[in-house]
C-alpha positions in Angstrom: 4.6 18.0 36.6 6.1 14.8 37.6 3.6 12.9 34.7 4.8 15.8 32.3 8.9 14.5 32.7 7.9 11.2 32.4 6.6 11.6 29.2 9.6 13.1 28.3 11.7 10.6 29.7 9.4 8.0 27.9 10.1 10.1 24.4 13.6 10.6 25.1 14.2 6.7 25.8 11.9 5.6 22.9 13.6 3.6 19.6 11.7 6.4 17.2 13.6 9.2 18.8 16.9 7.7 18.7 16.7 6.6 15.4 15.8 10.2 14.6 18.5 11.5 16.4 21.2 9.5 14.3 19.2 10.3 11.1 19.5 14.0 11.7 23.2 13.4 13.3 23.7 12.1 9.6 22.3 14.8 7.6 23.8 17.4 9.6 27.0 15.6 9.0 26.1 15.9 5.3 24.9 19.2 5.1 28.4 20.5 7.3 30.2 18.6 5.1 28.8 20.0 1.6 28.9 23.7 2.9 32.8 23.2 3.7 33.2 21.9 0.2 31.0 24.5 -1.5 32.6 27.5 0.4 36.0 26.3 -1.0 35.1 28.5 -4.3 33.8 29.0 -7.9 35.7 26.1 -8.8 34.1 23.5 -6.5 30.9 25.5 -8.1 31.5 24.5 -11.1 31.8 21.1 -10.3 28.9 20.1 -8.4 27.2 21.9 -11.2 28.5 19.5 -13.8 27.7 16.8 -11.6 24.1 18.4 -11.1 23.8 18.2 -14.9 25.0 14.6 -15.4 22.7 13.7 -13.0 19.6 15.6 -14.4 20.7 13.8 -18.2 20.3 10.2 -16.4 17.3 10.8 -14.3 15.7 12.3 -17.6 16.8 8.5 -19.2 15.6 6.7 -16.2 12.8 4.7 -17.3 10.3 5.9 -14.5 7.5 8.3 -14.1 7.9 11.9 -15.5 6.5 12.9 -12.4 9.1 12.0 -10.1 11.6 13.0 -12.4 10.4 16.9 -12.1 11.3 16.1 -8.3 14.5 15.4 -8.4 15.4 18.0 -11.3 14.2 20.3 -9.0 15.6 19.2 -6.0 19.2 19.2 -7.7 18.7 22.4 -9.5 17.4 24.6 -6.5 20.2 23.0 -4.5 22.8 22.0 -6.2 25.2 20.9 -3.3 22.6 18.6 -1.7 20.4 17.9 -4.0 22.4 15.5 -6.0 23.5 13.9 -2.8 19.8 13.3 -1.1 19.5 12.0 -5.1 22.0 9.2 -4.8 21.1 8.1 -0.9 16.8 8.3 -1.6 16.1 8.7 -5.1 18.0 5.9 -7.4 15.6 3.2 -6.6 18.5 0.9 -6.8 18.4 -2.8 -6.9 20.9 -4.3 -5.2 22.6 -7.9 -5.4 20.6 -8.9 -2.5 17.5 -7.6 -4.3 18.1 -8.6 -7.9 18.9 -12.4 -6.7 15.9 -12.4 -4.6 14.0 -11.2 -8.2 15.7 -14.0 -10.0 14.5 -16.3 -7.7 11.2 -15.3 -7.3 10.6 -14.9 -11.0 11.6 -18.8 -11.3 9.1 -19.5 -8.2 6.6 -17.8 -9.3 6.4 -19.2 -13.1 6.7 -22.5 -11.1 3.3 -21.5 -9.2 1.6 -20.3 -12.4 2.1 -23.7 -14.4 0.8 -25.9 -11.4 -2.1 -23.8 -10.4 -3.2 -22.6 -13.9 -6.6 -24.0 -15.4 -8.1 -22.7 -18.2 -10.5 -20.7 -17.0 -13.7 -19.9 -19.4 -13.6 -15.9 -19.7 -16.4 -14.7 -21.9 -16.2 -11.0 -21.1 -13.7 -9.2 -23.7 -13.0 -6.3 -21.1 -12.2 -8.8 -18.1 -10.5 -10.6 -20.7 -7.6 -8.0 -21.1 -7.3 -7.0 -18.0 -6.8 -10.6 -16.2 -4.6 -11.2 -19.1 -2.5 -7.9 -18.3 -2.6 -9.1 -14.5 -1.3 -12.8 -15.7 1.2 -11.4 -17.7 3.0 -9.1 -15.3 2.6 -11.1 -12.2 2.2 -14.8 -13.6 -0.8 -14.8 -10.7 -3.5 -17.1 -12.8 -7.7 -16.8 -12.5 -9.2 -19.0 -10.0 -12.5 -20.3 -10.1 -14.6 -22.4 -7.4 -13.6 -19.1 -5.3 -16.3 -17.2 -2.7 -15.7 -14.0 -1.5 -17.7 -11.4 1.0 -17.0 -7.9 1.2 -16.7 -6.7 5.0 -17.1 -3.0 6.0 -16.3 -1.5 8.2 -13.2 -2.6 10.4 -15.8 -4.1 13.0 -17.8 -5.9 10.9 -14.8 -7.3 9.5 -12.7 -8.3 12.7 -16.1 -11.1 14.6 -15.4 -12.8 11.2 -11.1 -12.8 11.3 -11.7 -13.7 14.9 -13.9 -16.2 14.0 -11.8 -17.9 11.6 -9.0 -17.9 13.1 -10.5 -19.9 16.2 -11.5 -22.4 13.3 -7.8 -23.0 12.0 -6.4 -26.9 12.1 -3.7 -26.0 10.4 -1.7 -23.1 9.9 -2.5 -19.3 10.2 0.0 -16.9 8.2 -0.5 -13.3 8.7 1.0 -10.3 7.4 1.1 -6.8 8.3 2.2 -2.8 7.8 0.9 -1.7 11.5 0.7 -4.0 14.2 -0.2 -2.2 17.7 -1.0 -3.3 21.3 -4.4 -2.9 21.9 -8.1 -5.0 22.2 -7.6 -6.4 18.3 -4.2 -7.2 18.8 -5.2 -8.6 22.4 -8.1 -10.7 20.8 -6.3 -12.3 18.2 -2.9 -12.8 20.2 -4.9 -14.8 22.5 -6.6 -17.0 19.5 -3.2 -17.5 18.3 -1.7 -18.7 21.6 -4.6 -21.4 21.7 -3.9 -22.2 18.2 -0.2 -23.1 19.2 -1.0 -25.1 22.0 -3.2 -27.2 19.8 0.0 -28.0 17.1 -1.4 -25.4 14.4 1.4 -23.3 13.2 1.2 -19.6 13.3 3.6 -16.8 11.2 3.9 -13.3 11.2 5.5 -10.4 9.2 5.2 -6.8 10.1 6.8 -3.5 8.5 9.3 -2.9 11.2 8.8 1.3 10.1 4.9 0.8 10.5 5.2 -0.6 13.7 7.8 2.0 15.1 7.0 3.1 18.5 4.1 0.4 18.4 5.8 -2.6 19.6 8.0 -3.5 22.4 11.8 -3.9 21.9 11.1 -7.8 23.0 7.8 -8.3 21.0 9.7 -11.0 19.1 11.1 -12.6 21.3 7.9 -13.2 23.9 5.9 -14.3 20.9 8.8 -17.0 19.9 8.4 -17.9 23.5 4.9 -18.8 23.1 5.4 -20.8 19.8 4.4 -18.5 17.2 6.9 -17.7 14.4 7.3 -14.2 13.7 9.8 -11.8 11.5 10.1 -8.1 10.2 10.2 -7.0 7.0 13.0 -4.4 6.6 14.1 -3.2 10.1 14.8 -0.1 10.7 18.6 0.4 11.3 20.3 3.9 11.6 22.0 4.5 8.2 20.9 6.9 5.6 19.8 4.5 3.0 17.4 4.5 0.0 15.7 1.2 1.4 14.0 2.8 4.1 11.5 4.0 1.8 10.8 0.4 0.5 7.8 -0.9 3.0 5.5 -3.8 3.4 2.3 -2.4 3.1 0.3 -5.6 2.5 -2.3 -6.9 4.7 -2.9 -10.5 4.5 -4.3 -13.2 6.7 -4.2 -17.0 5.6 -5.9 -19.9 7.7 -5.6 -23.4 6.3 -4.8 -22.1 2.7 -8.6 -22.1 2.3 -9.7 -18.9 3.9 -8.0 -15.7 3.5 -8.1 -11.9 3.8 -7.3 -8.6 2.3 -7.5 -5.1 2.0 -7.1 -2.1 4.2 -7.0 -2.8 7.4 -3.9 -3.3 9.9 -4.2 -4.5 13.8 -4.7 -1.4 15.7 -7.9 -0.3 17.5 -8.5 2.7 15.3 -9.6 0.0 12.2 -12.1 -0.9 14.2 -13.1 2.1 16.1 -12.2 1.1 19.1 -10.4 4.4 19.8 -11.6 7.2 17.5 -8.3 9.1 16.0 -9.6 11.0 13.0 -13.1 10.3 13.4 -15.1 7.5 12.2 -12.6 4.9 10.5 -13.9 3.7 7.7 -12.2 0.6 5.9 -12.7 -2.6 3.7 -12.1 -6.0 3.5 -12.7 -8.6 1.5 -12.6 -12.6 2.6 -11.9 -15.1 0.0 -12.6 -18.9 0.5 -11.5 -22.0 -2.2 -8.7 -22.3 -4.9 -8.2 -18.4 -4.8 -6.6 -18.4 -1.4 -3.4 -20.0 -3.3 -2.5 -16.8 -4.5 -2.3 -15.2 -1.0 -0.5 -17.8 0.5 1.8 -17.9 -1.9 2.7 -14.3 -1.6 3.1 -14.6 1.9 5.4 -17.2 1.6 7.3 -15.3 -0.9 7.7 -12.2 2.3 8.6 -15.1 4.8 11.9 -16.4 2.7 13.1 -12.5 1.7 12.8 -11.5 5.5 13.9 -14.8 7.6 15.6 -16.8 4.9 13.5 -19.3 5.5 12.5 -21.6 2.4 9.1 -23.0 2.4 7.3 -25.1 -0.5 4.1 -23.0 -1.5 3.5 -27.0 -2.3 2.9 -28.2 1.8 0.3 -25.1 2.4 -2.3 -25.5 -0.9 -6.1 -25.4 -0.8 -8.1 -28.0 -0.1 -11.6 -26.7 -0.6 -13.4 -25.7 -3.8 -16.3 -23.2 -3.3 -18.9 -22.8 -5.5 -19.5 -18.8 -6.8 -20.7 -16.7 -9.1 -17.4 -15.6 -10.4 -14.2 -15.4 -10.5 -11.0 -13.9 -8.7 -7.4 -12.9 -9.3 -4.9 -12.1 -6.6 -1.6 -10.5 -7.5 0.9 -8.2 -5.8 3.5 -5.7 -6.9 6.4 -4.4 -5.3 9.7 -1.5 -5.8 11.4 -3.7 -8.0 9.1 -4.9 -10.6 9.4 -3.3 -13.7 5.5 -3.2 -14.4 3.3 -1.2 -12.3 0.9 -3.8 -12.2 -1.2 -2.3 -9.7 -1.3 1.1 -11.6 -2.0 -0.1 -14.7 -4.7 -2.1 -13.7 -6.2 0.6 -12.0 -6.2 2.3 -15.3 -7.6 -0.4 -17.2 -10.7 -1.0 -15.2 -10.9 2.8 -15.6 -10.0 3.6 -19.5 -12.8 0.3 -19.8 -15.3 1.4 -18.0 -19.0 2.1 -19.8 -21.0 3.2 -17.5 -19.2 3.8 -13.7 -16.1 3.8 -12.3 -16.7 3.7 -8.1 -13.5 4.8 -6.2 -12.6 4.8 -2.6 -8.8 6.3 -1.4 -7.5 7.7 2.0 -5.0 9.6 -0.5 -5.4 10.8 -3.9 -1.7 11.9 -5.6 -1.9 11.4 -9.1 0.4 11.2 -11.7 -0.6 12.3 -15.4 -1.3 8.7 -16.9 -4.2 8.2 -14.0 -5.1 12.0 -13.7 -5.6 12.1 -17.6 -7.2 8.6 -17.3 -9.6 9.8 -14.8 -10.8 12.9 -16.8 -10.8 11.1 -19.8 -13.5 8.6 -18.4 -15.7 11.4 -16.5 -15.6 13.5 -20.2 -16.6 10.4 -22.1 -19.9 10.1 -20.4 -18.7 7.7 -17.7 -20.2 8.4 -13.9 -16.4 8.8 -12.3 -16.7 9.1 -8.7 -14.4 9.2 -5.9 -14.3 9.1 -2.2 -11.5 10.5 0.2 -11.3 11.5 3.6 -12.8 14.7 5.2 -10.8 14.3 8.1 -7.2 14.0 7.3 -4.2 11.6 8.8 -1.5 13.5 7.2 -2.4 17.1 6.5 0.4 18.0 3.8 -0.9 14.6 2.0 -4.3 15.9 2.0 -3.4 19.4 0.9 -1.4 17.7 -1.9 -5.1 15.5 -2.5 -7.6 18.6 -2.3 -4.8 20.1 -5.1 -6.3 17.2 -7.5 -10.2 18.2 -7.3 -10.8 21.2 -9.3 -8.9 19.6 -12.6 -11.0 16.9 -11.6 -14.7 18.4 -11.2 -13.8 20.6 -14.1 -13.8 17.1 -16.3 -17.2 15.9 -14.8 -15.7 13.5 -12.0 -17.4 13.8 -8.9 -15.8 14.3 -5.5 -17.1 13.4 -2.3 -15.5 13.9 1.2 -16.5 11.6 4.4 -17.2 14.1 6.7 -17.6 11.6 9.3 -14.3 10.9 9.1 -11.3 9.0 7.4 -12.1 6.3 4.7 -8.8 4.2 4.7 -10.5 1.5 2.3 -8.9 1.3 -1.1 -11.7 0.1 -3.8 -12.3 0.3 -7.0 -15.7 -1.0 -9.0 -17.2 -0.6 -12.2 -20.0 -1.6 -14.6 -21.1 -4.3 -12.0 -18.6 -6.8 -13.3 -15.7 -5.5 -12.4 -14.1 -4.6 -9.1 -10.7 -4.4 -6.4 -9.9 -4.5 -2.9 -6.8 -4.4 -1.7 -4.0 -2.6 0.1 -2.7 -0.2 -2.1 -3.8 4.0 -2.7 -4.0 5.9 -5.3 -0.6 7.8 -4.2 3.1 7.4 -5.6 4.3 5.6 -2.7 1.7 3.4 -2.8 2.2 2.1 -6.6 6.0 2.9 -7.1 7.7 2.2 -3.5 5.5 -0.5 -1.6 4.8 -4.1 -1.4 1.1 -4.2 -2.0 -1.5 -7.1 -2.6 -4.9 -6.5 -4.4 -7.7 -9.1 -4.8 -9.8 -8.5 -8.4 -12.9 -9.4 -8.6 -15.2 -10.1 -12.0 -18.5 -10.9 -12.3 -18.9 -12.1 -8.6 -21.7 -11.1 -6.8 -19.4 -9.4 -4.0 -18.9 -6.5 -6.6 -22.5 -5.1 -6.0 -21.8 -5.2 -2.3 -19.0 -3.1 -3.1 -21.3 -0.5 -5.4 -24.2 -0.5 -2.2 -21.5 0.1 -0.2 -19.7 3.3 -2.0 -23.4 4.4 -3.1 -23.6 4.4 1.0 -20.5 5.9 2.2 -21.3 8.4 -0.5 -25.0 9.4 1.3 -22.5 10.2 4.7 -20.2 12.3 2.2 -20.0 15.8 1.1 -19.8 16.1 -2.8 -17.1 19.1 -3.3 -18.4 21.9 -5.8 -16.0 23.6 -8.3 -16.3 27.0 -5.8 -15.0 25.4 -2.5 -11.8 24.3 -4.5 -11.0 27.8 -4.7 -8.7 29.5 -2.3 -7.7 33.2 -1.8 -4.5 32.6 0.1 -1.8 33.8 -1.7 0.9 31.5 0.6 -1.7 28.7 1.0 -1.3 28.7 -3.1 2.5 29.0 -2.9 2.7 26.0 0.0 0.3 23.8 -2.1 2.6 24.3 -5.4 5.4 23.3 -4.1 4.1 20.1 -1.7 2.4 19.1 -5.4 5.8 19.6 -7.0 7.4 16.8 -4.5 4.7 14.5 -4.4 6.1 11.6 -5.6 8.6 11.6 -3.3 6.1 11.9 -0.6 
């Protein structure tokens, strides 16, 4: 009994609870506040309804997926007192002066990064050839050559070679993160990074304030500062109904030297490398780049480091030193809320809409909006071996109801759909035709490519890409392969439930 308080105590005290508390204080607040306005008659009616439909005409203008825009139609029609109001506190996407001069600056910074470290790269392959120059022309994040890379799944065969690394650093070590928890990784590489300070190297860290909710002491910056190491959060969490707490840092990137770095799915927690087992066998992917390429993911880091400490630092003092020689090429870009070009998306759909012969694809969440949906069947009813793997056990079980929604359209059209069943896959990959391929942080989900700071490496021609296909081809041995009956479901409300999350999806 006396453990059982405790816990409550411990819930009771904890910053997640209290920032909940003030969130719901909020929307009751709101919700009070529209029902006394609404109850004052027809003609107060009247006007929120006007104000619904002014509303509905400029979403429908927006430019922004269609998708989303159902949402919020909906969401103002079927409640017209608080619909428009959730609309104009989470649903303008709305850039602010802060935001727009942080763009400005960026764009100037980042056009400065493209003209020192382009080369002219000797592309032969036409496909490759439009996509890299889609990629170059939305991000300005140029081709490297004299770039290795190695493709490292799962989490624990990934983390001996981060560990490893990062006892090799002379320099600097930059790392940046969505979830950062206590626990044996963080452990190991907090203890590698303490060394490293007490030998002169200089150490930086970002982490999602939201993703690390809960996770982290209340004093977790100020005991690292203590020990040397340089650390900021991206977008703390304060208790005011805002639309910017759906903008996150989802990247995961780790720098050492400005020759070696790393990305893709996985965080520092002990589920990644299944340490503790949570939903299963965890399932993820990295990939390591070494040479010129690195550039790209230092540079982005140091892009996160000004927006969230105001600290300026010349992408100039931290370039690569190393050239490696490969048998290919990469391309490392981000995206983020405020860029007007999907980048990530629409690259996603190019490797798919050019795809001859496969399209591989790994996803802990599959929401789709038409472009990739109609992309995806398109491929699979062209003759093109579509296949994709998502979780059999679930993190977030509305999500995965809203995924499971998505296969019969899907198997109907010829893609294939397989199901981890020894757990959750949380690697996001794509790879085709042997020539082409991704890893990187971002899902196929809305939040994902419309609301979060994501990084992606792209790969072409490099031998790492058939590491990727093995890979997939074995994840998919340990899968179940869903048939067109098992999509089907006899539960009247199950049907109703699943409607509706799929109707609000993009806001999800």
């Amino acid at each position: 009994m006396l453990k059982f308080f405790k816990q409550i105590i411990k819930v009771v005290l904890s910053r997640t609870f209290v920032l909940l508390c003030l969130f719901l204080l909020q929307i009751a607040f709101l919700l009070y506040s529209i029902y006394e306005i609404g109850i004052l008659g027809i003609n107060i009616y009247i006007i929120f309804l006007i104000l619904s439909i002014i509303a509905a005409v400029f979403i429908i203008n927006r430019k922004f997926n269609p998708a989303y825009k159902i949402s919020w139609l909906i969401a103002i029609f079927a409640l017209p007192f608080f619909g428009i109001f959730f609309y104009v506190l989470f649903g303008r996407l709305k850039v602010n002066k802060r935001s727009k001069k942080y763009l400005r600056d960026s764009m100037k910074e980042t056009e400065n990064f493209y003209k020192i470290t382009h080369s002219d790269v000797d592309l032969e392959d036409k496909d490759f050839i439009k996509v890299s120059n889609y990629v170059t022309n939305t991000t300005s994040m140029p081709v490297f050559s004299k770039t290795a890379s190695q493709y490292l799944s799962p989490g624990e065969v990934a983390f001996p070679e981060i560990i490893k690394e990062l006892k090799n650093a002379k320099k600097f070590i930059f790392m940046e993160f969505f979830i950062l928890k206590y626990g044996k990784m963080w452990d190991e590489i907090h203890e590698v990074l303490k060394e490293k300070v007490l030998e002169g190297v200089e150490v930086r860290i970002i982490y999602d304030d939201f993703g690390c909710l809960n996770k982290l002491k209340n004093n977790f910056k100020k005991e690292l500062r203590k020990e040397g190491i340089k650390v900021t959060s991206f977008n703390p969490i304060i208790p005011i109904l805002s639309s910017t707490i759906n903008y996150r840092d989802h990247r995961k990137i780790i720098v050492i030297d400005g020759d070696i770095g790393f990305t893709g799915g996985m965080n520092i927690s002990d589920e990644y490398i299944n340490e503790i087992e949570v939903f299963g066998y965890w399932k993820d992917s990295v990939i390591k780049i070494m040479g010129q390429g690195v550039y790209s993911l230092t540079y982005y880091f140091l892009r996160m480091w000004k927006r969230c400490s105001k600290e300026n630092l010349s992408f100039l003092d931290y370039a690569p030193t190393r050239c490696e020689v490969t048998d290919g090429y990469v391309q490392v870009f981000g995206d983020g809320p405020f860029t007007q070009d999907l980048s990530t998306e629409m690259t996603y759909m190019q490797i798919i809409n050019e795809a001859n012969h496969y399209v591989y694809i790994t996803t802990p969440y599959l929401i789709l909006d038409n472009e990739v949906l109609t992309a995806l069947k398109t491929a699979a009813l062209s003759g093109v071996d579509v296949r994709i793997i998502t979780p059999h056990i679930p993190d977030k079980k509305m999500v995965f109801m809203v995924t499971r929604s998505y296969y019969a359209e899907l198997i109907k059209a010829g893609v294939k759909i397989y199901e981890y069943t020894p757990g959750f896959i949380h690697g996001k990959t794509i790879v085709s035709d042997d020539t082409l391929g991704i890893v990187g942080s971002a899902n196929f989900d809305f939040r994902s490519l419309y609301l979060h700071y994501e990084i992606s490496c792209l790969l072409y021609d490099a031998s790492t890409i058939i590491d990727i296909k093995n890979d997939f081809l074995k994840t998919a041995e340990s899968s179940h392969e869903v048939l067109l009956s098992e999509t089907k479901t006899k539960n009247i409300f199950k049907k109703i439930l699943v409607a509706i999350l799929r109707a609000f999806s993009p806001m999800m």
